[in-house]
C-alpha positions in Angstrom: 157.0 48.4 97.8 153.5 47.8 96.0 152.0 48.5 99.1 153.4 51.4 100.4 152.3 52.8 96.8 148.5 51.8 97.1 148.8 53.7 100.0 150.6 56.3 98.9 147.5 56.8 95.9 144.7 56.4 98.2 145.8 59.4 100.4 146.2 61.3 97.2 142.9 60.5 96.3 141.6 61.2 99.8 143.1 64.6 99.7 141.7 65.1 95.9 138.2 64.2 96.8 138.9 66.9 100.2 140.2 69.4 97.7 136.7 69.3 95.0 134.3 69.2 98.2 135.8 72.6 99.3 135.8 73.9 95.7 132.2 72.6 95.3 130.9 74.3 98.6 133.4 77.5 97.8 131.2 77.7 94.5 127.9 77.0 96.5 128.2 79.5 98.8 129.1 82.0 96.0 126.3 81.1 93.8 123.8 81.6 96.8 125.3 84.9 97.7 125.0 86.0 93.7 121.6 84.5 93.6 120.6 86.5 96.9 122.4 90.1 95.4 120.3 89.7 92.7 116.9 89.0 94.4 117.6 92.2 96.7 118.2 94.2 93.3 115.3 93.2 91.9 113.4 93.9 95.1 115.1 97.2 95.6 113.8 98.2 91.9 110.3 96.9 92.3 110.2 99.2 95.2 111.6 102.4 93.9 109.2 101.9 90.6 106.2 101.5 93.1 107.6 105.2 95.1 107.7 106.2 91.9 104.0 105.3 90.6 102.6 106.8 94.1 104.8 109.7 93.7 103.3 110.7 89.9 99.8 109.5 92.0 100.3 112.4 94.2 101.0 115.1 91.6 98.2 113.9 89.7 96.4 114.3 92.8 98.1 118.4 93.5 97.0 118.9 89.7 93.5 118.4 90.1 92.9 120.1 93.3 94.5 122.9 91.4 91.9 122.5 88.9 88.9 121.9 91.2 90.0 126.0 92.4 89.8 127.0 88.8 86.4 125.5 88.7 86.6 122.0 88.0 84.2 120.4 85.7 81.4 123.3 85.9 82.9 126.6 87.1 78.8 127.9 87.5 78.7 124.7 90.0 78.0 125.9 93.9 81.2 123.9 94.7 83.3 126.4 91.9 81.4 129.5 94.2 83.4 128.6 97.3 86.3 129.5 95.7 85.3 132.6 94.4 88.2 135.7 95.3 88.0 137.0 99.0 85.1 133.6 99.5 85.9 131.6 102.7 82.3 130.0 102.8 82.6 126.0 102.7 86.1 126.0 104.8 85.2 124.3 108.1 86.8 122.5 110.7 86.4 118.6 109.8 87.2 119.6 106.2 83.6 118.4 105.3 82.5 115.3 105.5 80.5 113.0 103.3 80.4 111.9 99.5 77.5 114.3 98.8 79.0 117.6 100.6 80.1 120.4 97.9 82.6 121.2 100.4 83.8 117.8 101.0 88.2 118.1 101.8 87.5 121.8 102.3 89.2 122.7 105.5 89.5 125.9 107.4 93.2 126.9 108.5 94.0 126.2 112.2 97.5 127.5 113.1 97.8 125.1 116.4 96.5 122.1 114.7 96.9 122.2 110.8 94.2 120.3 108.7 96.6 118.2 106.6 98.1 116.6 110.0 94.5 115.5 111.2 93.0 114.0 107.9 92.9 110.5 107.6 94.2 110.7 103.8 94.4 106.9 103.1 91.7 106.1 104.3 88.7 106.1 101.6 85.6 108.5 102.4 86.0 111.0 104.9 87.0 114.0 104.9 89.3 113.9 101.7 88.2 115.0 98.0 88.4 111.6 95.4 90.4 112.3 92.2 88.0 113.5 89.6 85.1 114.1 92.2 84.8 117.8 90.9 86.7 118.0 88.2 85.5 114.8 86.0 88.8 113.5 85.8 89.7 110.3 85.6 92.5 107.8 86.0 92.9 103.9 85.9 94.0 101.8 89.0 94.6 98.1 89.8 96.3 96.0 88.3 99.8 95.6 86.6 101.9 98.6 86.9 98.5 101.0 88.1 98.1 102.4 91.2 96.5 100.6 93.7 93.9 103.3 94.3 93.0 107.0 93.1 94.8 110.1 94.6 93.2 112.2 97.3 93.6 115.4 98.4 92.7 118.4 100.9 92.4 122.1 100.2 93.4 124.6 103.4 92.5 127.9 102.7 95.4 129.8 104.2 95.6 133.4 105.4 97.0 136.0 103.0 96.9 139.9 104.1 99.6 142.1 101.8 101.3 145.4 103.3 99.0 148.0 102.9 95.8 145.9 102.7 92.6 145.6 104.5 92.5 142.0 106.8 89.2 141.7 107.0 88.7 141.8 102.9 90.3 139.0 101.0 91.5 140.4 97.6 93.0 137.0 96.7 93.1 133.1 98.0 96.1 131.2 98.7 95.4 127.2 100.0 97.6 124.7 101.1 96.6 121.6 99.1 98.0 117.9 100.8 97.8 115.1 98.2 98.4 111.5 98.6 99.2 108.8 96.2 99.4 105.1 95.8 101.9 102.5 94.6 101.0 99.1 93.4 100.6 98.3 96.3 98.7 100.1 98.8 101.0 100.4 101.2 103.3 102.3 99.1 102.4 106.1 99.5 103.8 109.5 98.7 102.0 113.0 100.2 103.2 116.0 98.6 102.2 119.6 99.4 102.2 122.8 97.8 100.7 126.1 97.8 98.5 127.8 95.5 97.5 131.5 95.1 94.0 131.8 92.7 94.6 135.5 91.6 91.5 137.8 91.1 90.6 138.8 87.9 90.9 141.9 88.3 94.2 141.9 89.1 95.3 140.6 85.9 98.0 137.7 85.6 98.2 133.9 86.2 97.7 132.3 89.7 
């Protein structure tokens, strides 16, 4: 009878010890798959804050090419003339190359092969215009939550005849303008595009 009890309480013990070994790797498997859920979180936010810090990179970027048209840092400066109403001087295929070039990221418009496909705009020098280059401005990168590097941007000068009006005499300028910006990391980038019309003074309003 005693035996037939031992026995009886080891396999109860047996199937105890079974029982906790499948809760324990029941609980292990589920702490993995929380801890691995929360890791992909935390990546997936990291990476929409970086889109995010190259995405304000890139306005910055359309912002100051709109004020490099305006005239930039010195709107007597030869690189202000070129954008002088009805000007198309400086506009040239290659967008102009070379740190020293007034007309450096100026870029004539090609219908068949559009400037802002072509240009290299991640890759430092070239034929892209530096943030600040003509306008003075400045912004910090590296480091923490900066950008990795400056915005860049090219300016088309696009082709804008009215009903009524003369093609061969530009009465106003319209440009394409391509910025990019950087994330954190420079492999994170954003381009955005927009258009901007530079009115005449004398017709009167704002561009």
């Amino acid at each position: 009878m005693r035996r037939w009890d031992i026995k009886r309480s080891e396999r109860a013990g047996g199937a105890a010890l079974l029982t906790a070994l499948f809760v324990l790797l029941a609980v292990l498997i589920i702490g993995v798959s929380a801890a691995q859920t929360a890791l992909n979180a935390e990546k997936s936010a990291r990476n929409e804050r970086d889109r995010h810090i190259a995405f304000q990179g890139a306005e910055a970027g359309l912002l100051d090419a709109e004020r490099d048209i305006e005239g930039g840092a010195d709107p007597a400066s030869a690189r202000a003339a070129l954008f002088g109403a009805g000007s198309a001087l400086g506009f040239a295929d290659g967008c102009g190359r070379g740190s020293d070039n007034v007309n450096l990221g100026l870029c004539v418009y090609t219908p068949q092969a559009p400037a802002w496909q072509a240009a290299e705009l991640a890759q430092p020098g070239g034929a892209v215009t530096p943030y600040g280059k003509f306008t003075g401005a400045a912004l910090p990168v590296g480091g923490g939550t900066l950008p990795a590097s400056a915005p860049r941007y090219i300016i088309e000068l696009m082709p804008l005849v009215r009903a009524g009006e003369d093609a061969g005499r530009r009465a106003t300028n319209l440009y394409r303008i391509t910025a990019i910006g950087f994330g954190v990391r420079p492999t994170t980038q954003v381009v955005l595009q927009e258009f901007y019309r530079k009115v005449a003074p004398a017709e009167g309003g704002v561009p």
